[in-house]
N, C-alpha and C positions, 0 to 999 in steps of 0.2 A: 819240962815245959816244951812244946814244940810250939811252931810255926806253920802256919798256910799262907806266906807271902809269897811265894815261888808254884803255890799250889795249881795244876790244872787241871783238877779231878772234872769230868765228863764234859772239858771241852771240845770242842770240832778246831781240826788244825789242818790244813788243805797246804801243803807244802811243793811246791815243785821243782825238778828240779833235784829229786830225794831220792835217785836210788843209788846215789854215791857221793862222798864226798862230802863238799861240807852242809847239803841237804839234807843225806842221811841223818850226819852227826845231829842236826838241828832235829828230824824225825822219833831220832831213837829216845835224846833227851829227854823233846818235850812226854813220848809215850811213858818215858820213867816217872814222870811228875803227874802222871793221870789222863794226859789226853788222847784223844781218839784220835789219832791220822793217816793222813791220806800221801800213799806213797804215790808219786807221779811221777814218769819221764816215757822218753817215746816207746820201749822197750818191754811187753806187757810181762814176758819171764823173770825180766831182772827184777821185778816191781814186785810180783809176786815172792819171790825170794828174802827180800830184804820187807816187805809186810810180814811173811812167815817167821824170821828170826828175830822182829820186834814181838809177834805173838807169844813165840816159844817165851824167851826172855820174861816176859810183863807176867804169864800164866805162872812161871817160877817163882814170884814174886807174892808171896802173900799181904803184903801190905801193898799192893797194888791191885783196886779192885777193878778201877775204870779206865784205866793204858788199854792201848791197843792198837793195831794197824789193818787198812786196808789197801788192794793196791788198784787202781782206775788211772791206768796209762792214756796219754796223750802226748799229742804236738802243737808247741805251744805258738805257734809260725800259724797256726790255723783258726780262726775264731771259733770254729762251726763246735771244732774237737774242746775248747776251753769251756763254752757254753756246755757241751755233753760232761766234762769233769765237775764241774760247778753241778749240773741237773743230780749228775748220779751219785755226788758226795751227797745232797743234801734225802736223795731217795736212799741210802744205805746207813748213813749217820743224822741227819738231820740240819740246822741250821746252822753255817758254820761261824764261828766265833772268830780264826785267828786264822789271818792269810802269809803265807812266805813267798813271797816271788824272788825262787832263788835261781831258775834256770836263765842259763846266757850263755852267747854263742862268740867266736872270736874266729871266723874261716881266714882272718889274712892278716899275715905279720908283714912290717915294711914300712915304706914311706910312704904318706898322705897323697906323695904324685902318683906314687903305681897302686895306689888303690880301684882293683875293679869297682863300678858302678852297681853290678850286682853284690859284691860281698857286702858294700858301704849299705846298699838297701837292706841285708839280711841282719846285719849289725842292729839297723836302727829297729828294723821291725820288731826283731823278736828280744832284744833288750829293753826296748822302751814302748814299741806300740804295745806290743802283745802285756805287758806290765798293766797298760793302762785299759785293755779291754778287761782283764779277770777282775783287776781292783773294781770296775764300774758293773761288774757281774755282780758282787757281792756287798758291794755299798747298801744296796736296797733294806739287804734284812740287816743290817748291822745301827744303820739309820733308824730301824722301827722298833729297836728293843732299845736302841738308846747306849749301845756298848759292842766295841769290836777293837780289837788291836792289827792293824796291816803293815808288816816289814817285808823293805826291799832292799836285797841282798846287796848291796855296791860294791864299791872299789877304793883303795886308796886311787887308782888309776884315774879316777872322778876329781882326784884331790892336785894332777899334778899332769906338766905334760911328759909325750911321749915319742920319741921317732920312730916307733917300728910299732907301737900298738895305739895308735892316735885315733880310729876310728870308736877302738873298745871303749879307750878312755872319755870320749866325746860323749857315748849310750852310758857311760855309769856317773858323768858330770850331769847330764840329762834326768837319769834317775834320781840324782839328789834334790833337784831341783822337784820334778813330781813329786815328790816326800815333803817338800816344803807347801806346796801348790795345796796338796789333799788335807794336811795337817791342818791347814787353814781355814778350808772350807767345810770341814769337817766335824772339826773342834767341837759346835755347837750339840753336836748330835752323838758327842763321847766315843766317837771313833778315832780313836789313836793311832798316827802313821809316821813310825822310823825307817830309817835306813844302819844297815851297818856294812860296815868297808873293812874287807879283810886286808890285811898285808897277804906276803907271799906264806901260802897253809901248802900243806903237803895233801895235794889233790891231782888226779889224772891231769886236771885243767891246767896245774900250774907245772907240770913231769920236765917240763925241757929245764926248766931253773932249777929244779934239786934234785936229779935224776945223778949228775954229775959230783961227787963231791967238793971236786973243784970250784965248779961253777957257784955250787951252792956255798961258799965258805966265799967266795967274791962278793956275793951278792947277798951274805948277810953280816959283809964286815966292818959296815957302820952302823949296824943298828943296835940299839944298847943291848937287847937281849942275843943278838948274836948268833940268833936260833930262828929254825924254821917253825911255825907253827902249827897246830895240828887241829883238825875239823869240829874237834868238841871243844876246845880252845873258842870258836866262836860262837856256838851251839850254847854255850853259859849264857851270851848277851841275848839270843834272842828270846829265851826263858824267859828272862830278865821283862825284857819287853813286853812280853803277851802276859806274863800275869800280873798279880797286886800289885806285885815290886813297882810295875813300871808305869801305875794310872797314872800319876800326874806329868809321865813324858812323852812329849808329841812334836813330830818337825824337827828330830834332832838326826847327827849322823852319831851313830858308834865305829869310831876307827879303832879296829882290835889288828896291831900292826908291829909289836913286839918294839914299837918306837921310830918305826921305820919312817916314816913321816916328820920326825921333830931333830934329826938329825943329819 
């Protein structure tokens, strides 16, 4: 007996955010379960590259008819470029079903006093504005069919404070609260909006904490799993999210954080 609760055969998944790390991991996933996505980050080569090995992959797969990747780079600090991703997702695959706003930016480690004025604008912008100009891109057709699943990627960083990453944490406490804000107003029109908060994943973003083994065995030595985790490790929850599994949940956070949080 099988199952299609996990199933995403020939949906549209617009991920940003995805040409590493735990974008990817979320990319390649959902391409395994059937859907069409969309690889995004500013870099149109790398994009290209990691579209093409989700290709190769999916084409190897014969029980996989409808996977697949494309790659339509952007910057997401820019409206003008979000609006052209949004336009030429929907000119090359069609109406898109499942939104990831997984990219964010973190230009300044330190104290909340020597925070420049422009890093603290680039933080807010392109974590939390830019989040809410794609999501109100995509609202419209998600509204008229009556069905759409939108996850934003957060933080535990959202969950707790910080003295040297206080501005990130501020942009991912923010997005939790947009995930509450949409879920809400939403609801009625079966658009469903999570967030999930990774712990410390083993991603370029996170390099300076587990680069070190030192370091990384300090800083995962009260967490019950004791381990760092890894990209597809969160890639499971957002599955989870965007298809059957997850219709009846909305306005929630998934903290995938190896415990790091209750400890």
């Amino acid at each position: 007996m099988t199952s299609n609760l996990f199933d995403l055969s020939n949906k549209v998944a617009l991920i940003t955010g995805s040409s590493k790390g735990i974008g990817r991991a979320i990319a390649e996933e959902m391409a395994r379960h059937g859907a069409k996505v969309v690889i995004s980050s500013r870099k149109a080569d790398i994009c290209e590259e990691v579209a093409n090995a989700i290709n190769i992959e999916v084409a190897a797969d014969a029980s996989n008819s409808t996977g697949g990747a494309v790659a339509i780079p952007a910057n997401i600090s820019h409206k003008e470029e979000l609006q052209r991703l949004v336009d030429t997702t929907r000119e090359k695959l069609g109406k898109i079903d499942i939104l990831i706003c997984n990219a964010a930016v973190n230009p300044f480690y330190g104290s909340m006093q020597d925070l420049p004025d422009e890093a603290f604008d680039k933080i807010l912008g392109v974590n939390i504005k830019s989040n809410h100009w794609l999501v109100n891109m995509v609202l419209p057709e998600m509204k008229e069919r009556k069905d759409g699943a939108i996850i934003i990627v957060s933080s535990i960083g959202g969950l707790r404070g910080s003295p040297v990453l206080g501005a990130y944490c501020i942009s991912k406490a923010a997005d939790l609260q947009l995930v509450r804000n949409l879920a809400t107003e939403y609801g009625r029109d079966n658009v469903r909006v999570n967030a999930i908060s990774p712990g410390l994943v083993r991603t370029d973003f996170a390099r300076a904490l587990w680069e070190d083994p030192e370091v990384l065995k300090a800083r995962t030595a009260g967490d019950p799993l004791k381990r760092i985790g890894e990209p597809r490790e969160i890639a499971g929850a957002a599955v989870y999210l965007a298809s059957a599994a997850g219709s009846f949940t909305t306005g929630q956070n998934f903290v995938v954080d190896g415990g790091a949080t209750i400890s």
